[in-house]
N, C-alpha and C positions, 0 to 999 in steps of 0.2 A: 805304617811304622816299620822303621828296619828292622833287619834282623840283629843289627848294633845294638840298637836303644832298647831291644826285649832283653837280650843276654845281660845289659847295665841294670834292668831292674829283676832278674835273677838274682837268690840270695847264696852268695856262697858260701859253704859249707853245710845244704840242707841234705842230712845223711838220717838226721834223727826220726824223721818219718818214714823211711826208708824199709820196705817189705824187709829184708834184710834183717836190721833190725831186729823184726819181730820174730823173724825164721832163727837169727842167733839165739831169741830167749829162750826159745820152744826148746831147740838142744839144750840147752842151761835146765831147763826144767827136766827133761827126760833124764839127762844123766843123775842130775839128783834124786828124782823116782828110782833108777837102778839102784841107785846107794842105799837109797832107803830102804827098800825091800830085801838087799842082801847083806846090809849091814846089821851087828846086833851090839851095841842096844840102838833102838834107831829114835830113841827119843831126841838127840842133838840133829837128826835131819831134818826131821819136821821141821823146824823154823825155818829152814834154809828154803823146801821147797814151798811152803807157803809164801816166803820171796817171791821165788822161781816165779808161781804162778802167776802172783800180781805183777809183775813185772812183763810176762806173756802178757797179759789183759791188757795192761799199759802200753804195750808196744805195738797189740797188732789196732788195739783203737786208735793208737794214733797213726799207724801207717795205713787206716782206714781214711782217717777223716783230714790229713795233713795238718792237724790243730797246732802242733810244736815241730817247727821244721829244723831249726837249728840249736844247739846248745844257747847262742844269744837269746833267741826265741824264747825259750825255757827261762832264763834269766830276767826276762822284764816282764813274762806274764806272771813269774815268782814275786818280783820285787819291785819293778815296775822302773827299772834302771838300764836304759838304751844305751850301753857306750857308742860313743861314737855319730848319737844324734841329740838334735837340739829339742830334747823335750822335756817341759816340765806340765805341771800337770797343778790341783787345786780341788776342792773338795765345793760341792754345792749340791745345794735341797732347796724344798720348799716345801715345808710343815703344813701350809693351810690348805696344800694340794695332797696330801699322806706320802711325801715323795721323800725318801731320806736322806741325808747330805752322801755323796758316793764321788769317787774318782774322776775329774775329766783331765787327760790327757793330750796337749799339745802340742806340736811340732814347728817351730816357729824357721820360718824361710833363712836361708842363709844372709850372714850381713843385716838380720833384723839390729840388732845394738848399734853398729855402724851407721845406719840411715836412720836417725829418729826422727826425722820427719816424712817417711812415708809410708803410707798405708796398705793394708794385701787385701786381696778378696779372701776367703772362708771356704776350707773343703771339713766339711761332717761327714763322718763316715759311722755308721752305726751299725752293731754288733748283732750276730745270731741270736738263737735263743738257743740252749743256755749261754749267757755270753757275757764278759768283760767288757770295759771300755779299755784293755789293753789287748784286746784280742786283734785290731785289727794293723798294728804295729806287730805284734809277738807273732801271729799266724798267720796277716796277710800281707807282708813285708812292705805297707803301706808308706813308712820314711824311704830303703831306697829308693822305693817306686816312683814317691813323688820328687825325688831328686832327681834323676833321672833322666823324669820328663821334662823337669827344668832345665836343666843342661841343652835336653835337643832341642829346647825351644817348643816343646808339644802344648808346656803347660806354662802358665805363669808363676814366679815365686807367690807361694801361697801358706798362710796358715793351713794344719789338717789338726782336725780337731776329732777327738773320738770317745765321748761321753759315756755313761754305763746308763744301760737302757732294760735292765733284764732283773725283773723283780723277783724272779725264781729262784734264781741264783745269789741274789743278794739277799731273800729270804725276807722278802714285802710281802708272797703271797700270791703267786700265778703271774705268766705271760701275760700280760696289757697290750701287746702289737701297739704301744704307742699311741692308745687311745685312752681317753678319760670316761673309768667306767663308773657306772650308777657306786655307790657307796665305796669307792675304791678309789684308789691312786690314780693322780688323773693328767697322765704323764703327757698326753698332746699337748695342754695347757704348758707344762713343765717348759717342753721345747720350745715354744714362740715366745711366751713370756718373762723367762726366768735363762734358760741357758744362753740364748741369743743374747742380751741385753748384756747379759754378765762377759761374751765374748768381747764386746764394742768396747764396754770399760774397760775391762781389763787389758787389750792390746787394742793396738795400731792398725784393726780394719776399717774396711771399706764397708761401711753400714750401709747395705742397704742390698736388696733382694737379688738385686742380676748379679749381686758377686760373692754370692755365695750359693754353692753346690754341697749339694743333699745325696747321700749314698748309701747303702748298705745290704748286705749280703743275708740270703736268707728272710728270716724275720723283718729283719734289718731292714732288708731290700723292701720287702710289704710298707713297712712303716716310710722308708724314704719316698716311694710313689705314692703311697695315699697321703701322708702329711705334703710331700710337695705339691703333690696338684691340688690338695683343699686349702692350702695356704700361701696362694703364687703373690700375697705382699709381705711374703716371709723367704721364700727359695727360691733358685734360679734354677739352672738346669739340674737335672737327674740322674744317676747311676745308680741303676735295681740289678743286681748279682744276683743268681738264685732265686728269684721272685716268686711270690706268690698272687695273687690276684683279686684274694677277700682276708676279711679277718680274720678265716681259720676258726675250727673247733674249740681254742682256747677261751676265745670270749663269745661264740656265740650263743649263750645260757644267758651270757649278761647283758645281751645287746636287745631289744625288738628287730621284730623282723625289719621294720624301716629303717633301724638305726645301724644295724648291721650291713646292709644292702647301701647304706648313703656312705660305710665307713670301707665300701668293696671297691677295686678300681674298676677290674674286671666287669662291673654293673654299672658304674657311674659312667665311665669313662667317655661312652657316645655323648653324654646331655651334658658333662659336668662346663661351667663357665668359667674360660681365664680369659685374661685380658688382650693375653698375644700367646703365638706358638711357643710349646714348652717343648724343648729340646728333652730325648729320654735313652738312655744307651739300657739297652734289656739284656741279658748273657746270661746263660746257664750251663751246663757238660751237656755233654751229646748223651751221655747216659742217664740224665737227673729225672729224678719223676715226673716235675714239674714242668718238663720241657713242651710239653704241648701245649700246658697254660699259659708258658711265655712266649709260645709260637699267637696266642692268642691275644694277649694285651698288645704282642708289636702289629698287629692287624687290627687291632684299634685304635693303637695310635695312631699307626700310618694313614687310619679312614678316615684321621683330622686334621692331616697332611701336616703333622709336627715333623721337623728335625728328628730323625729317628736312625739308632745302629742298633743292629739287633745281631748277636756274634756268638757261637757256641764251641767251645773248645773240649778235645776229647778228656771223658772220665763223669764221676755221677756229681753227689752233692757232698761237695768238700772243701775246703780250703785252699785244699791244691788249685780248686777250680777258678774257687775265687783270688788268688794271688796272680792265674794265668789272666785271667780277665779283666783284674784292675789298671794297669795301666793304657787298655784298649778304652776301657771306661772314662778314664779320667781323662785321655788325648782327646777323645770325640767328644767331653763335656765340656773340656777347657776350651774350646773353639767358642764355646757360646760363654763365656765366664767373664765377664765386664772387671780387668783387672785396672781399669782406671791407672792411677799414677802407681799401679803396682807391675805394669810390663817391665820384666826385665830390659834394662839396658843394650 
């Protein structure tokens, strides 16, 4: 990939996460603690520096974690309103699974209205934990990215689609990693049965499994490897940002130990059966915790001689990481992405 096509899917104006930033609140705070200690009556300060403070907490988490990179950012994870990109979005549940009706968010290829008669393949990209289905539009600047790629030809016009996957946040009741647990929400079902199906009706794709790519960062990332490779007559190729390599601590209380270990990739991954190679792009920061574990799942994959990019850009476990990484991701996934009568022209 050039170094053209990475600076096109740079978002510009990302200031707001910006150390900077955080180092201005911190002044802003300090001067107001001077105030308030040498001002009398200092009852009118206090509001101010309780501000101050949140506002520091605000700043340096987010110059932490790159969660809100631009003022736009801030505005469509607020309200869920992209100027400037073609997305609309829709509400859907499924009651008899305890999943409750929540936001999916998507981005429809350019010239979709103009061509009604042709069809795209399907990019899902799925959110961290805690996490939105606008989080990876707002933090991981997922619309220009995938324009972008479009332009240089890396990628096909494609639907991206980015559903809300995070029951914590939405306040179901605990991280699910996207599995359906014993008396609980049983959100893998949710995915192959319920959002999938609702995609095909509602627009103009390409139903069926090689043209549609499975992605997500983080948790996300957990959930797009293990749902991809236990359900290869539902996904095509891969992209795990940030991965993890088992269910994690959240549901293994709810799992048996079998069912835990069959829902791990990192365990399955030598015996698991697909029908053909599954293409898998693995990325992490050169500084993320999990970088060893994802040094290990692409030595698993590799030992099953899949289509495999495994690519680590510098910093830990962030957003930042994951915006550097997506469109590496999405290039080397879209080579295997069956966009049928959806190649651009």
């Amino acid at each position: 990939m050039t170094p053209q096509v990475l600076a096109a899917t740079r978002l510009p104006g990302a200031w707001v996460d910006s150390p900077f930033v955080a180092a201005g609140a911190g002044v802003l705070l300090l001067a107001c603690l001077v105030r308030l200690l040498r001002r009398r009556p200092r009852g009118r300060w206090v509001p101010a520096c309780l501000v101050a403070a949140v506002l520091v907490a605000a700043t340096t988490a987010n110059a932490l974690t790159g969660y809100v990179p631009t003022v736009q950012a801030a505005r469509f994870a607020l309200t869920g309103d992209l100027p400037g990109a073609r997305v609309v979005s829709f509400r859907l549940g499924a009651p008899d699974l305890d999943v409750a009706a929540t936001a999916v968010h998507v981005q429809l290829p350019r010239g979709y209205a103009e061509h009604p008669d042709r069809r795209y393949p399907v990019v899902v990209l799925l959110p961290g934990s805690p996490g939105r289905s606008t989080d990876w539009f707002a933090a991981g600047g997922a619309a220009r990215t995938v324009d972008a790629l479009t332009d240089a030809r890396l990628l096909p016009a494609v639907l991206v689609v980015t559903p809300d996957m995070d029951p914590d946040l939405l306040g179901a009741g605990g991280d699910t990693e996207c599995l359906d647990l014993p008396g609980g929400p049983q959100w893998e079902t949710y995915l192959y049965r319920d959002l999938v199906p609702a995609l095909d009706s509602r627009f103009r794709t390409l139903a069926r499994p090689s043209s549609r790519l499975l992605g997500g960062e983080s948790a996300g990332a957990f959930c797009a490897l293990d749902q991809g490779l236990r359900h290869r007559d539902v996904w095509g190729p891969l992209v795990a940002i940030e991965p993890f390599g088992d269910a994690g601590p959240a549901v293994r209380g709810e799992l048996s130990a079998a069912a835990f270990a069959a829902a791990s990739p990192a365990r399955y991954l030598p015996t698991v059966t697909v029908p053909a190679p599954v293409p898998v792009f693995l990325g992490t920061g050169a500084d993320a915790p999990e970088r060893a574990g994802t040094d290990e799942l692409a030595r698993l994959v590799a030992a099953r001689g899949w289509p495999l990019e495994r690519r680590d850009v510098a910093g830990g476990h962030t957003w930042t990481t994951a915006r550097e990484l997506l469109p590496h991701g999405l290039a080397f996934a879209g080579r295997y992405l069956d966009a049928g009568a959806g190649v651009a022209d």
